[in-house]
N, C-alpha and C positions, 0 to 999 in steps of 0.2 A: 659618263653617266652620273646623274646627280640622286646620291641618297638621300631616303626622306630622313627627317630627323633623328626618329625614334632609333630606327634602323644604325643607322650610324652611332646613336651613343652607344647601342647596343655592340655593337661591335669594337668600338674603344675601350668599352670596360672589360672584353674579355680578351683585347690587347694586352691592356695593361697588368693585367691576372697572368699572363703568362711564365714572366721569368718570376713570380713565387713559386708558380706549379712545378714550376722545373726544378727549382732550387729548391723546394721542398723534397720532389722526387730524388733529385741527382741525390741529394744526402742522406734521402731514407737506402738510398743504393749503398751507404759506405761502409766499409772501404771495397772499392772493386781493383785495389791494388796495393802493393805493400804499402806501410806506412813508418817513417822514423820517427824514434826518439832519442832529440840531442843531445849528451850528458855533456856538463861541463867538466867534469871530469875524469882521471883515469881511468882504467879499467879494475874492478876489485875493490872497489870502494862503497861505502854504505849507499851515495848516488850511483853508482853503478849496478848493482847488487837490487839496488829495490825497478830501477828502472827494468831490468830484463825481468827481474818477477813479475811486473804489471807487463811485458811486454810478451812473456807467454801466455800469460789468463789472456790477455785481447788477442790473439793470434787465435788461441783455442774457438774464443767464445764469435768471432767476428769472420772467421775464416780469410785471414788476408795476414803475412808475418809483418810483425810488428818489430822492425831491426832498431839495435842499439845502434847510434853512433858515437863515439868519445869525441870530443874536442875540447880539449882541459886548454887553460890556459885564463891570467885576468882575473882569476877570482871569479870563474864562470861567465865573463862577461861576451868573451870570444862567441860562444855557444848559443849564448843570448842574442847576441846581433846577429849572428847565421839564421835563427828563427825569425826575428822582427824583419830580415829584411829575405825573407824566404817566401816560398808561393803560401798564399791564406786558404788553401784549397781544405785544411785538417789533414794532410798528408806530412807535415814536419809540425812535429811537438816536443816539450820542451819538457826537460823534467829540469822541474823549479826546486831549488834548494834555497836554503836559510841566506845564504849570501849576497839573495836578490833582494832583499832588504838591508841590509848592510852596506851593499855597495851606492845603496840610489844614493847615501850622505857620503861616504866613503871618500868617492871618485867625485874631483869636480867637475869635469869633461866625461861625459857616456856621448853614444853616438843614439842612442836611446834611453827615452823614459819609460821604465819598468809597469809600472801602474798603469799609464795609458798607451801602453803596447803592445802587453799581454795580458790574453784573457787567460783569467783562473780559470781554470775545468774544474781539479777536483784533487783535494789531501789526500794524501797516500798514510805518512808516518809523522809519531814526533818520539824523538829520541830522547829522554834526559840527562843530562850532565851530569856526573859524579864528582863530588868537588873528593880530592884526593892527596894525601899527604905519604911522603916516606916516613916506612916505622920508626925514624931517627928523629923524626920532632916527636916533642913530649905532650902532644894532645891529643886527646882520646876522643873529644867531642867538637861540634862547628864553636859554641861559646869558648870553648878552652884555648882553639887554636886562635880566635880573635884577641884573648886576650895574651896568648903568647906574641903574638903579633904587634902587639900594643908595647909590650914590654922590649923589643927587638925590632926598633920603627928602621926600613931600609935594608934589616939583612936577612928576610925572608925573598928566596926568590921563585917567581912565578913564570909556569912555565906554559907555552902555549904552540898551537900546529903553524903560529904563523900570523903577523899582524892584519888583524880584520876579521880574523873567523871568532867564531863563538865564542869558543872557550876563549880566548884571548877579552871579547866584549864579556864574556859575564867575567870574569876577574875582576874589570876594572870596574864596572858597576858594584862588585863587590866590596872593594877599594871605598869607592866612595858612599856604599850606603852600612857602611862599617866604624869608615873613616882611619883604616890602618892602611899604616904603608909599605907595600910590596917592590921589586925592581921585575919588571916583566922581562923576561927571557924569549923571544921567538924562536922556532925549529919550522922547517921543512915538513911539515907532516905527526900525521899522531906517530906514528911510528918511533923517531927520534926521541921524541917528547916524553912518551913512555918510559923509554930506554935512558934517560937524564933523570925521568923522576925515579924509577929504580936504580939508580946508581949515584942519588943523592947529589949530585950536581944541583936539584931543583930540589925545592922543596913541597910545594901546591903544583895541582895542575886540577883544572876542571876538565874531564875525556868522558865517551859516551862511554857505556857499562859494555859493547860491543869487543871494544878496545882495551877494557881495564879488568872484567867479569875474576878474569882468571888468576890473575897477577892477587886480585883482592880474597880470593880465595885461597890462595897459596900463601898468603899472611906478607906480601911480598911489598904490597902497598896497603895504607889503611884507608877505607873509607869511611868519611866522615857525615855526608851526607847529601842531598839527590836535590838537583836546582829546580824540579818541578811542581807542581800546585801543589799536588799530591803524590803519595807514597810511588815505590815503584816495584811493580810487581817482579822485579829480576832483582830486587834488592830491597824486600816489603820490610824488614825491621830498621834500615833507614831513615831517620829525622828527614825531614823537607829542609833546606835552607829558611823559607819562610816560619818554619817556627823560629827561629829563634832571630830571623832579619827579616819581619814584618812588609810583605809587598815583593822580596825578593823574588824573581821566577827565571830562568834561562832555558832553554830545550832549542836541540835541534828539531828541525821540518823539514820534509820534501810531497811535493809534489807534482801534479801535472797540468801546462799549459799549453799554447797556443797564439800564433798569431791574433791579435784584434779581430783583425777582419774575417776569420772563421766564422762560416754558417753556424747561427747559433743550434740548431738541430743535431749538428754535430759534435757543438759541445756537449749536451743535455745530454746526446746518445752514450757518449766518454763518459760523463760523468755518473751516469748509473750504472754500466758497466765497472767501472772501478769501484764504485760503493759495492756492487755484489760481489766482487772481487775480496774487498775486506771484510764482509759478512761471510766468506766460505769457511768452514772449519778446516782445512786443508791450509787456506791462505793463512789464516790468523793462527793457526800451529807453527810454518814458516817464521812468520812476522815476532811471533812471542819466542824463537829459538836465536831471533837477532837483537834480541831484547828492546823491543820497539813496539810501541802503540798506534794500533792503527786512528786514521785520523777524518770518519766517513763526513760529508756533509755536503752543502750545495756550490755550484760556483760561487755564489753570493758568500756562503761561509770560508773557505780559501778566501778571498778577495777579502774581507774583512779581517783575517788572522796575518795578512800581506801589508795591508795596510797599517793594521795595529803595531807586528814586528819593524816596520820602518819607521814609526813613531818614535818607538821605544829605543831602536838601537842608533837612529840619530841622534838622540839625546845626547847616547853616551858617550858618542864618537866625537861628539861635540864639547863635551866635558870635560874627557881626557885631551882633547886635542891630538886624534889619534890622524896618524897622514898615511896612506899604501905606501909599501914597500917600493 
């Protein structure tokens, strides 16, 4: 039977409408079953710790559980390619950390590129550095100890969780936007690295105030002062770095992605659920007892603080001439 014209376009257009309608439906449907989130690392860690917080408020709010998975390993890179090469359906999501910028110069072989492989959804946290000394160096302020540093080029030693993570990249940025010379010390984790800056093995260590809060209140370590724009409210009578190292900034980040190819609908749904998730005065009571700043904004804004951080820490990777372990 031969259709007339009209007829027939009419019916290709409301072919071709189909798999929107669907896929618009299917995703207004989500989730109609659980959904994970893959940490790159262990379990009990500030990635860990915030991933299950966001992963009950979306269980609550979503009705579908939202399971942690750990898979550490790589400098989170393991974790990373289990998602990029995972179903795009929004049922495997990624809690993004600081490292996914570090590693994109880091590592010269990835089996993936970070940028265009994961979509941002949406900030969770940023954490500030505390740049930190044992009470046994004789500087009381950040200028003081730069210039004891000056005075003693090479036998300050700096301590950090491990070559490539933050605190290890702002040291060396510090290093050179200072121009004093430290010997950098790696450890296994903030744990060790703590435990070496209080036992005077180390001297500096940049660590989040998660890890150091108590130590510095117990007179045990000194703190000198917080690598963020601005003051830190777990540590408000604190100096910035940038006062007194113009431009300086360091912070850890986390937070949550997704394959590329995810329905964007189901990004945009993640993503205002996580924003009201940090607007709850429940969550951001939580979030201010981990001494962490929540981090609300749009996919667009993640992807921009993603792409700014990999700017920036390739730089320095590249400066120091820093190579993974």
């Amino acid at each position: 039977m031969k259709l007339p014209r009209r007829r027939f376009l009419h019916l290709a257009a409301g072919a071709a409408s189909l798999p929107a309608v669907s896929r618009i439906a299917w995703a207004q449907a989500y989730p109609s079953r659980p959904v994970r989130i893959i940490v790159g690392f262990p379990p009990g860690g500030p990635s860990d710790i915030l991933a299950r917080l966001m992963g009950q408020w979306l269980s609550e709010r979503l009705g579908q559980p939202f399971v942690v998975e750990n898979r550490p390993g790589a400098a989170s890179n393991i974790a990373t390619e289990a998602v990029v090469r995972g179903p795009t359906d929004g049922y495997t999501l990624l809690l993004v950390a600081d490292s996914a910028a570090i590693n994109a110069t880091l590592y010269d072989k990835l089996n993936f590129n970070f940028i265009r492989d994961i979509v941002p959804i949406a900030g969770i946290v940023r954490q500030p550095l505390v740049m930190l000394v044992n009470p046994l160096v004789p500087a009381k302020t950040g200028p003081e100890f730069i210039a004891y540093a000056k005075g003693n080029p090479g036998k300050i030693n700096m301590a950090s969780p491990g070559i490539g993570t933050v605190p290890h990249l702002a040291g060396e940025m510090f290093k050179t936007m200072t121009g004093i010379d430290m010997v950098h010390v790696p450890y296994r984790g903030g744990g060790p690295t703590i435990t070496a800056l209080l036992a005077g093995q180390v001297q500096l260590a940049f660590i989040g105030p998660l890890a150091s809060l108590q130590h510095v209140k117990a007179d045990k370590l000194r703190a000198l002062a917080v690598a963020t724009a601005t003051r830190s409210s777990a540590l408000p009578d604190l100096p910035t770095i940038g006062d007194f190292v113009p431009g300086y900034e360091a912070n850890s980040w986390f937070g949550i992605g997704a394959s590329m190819k995810t329905p964007r609908e189901i990004v945009d749904n993640l993503n205002r659920e996580i924003n009201a998730a940090l607007a709850d005065p429940q969550i951001t009571a939580q979030l201010a007892d981990l001494a962490v700043t929540a981090l609300p904004g749009s996919p667009a804004d993640f992807a921009k603080l993603i792409a700014d951080e990999t700017e920036k820490w390739g730089k320095v990777i590249r400066t120091a001439n820093i190579k993974p372990e």
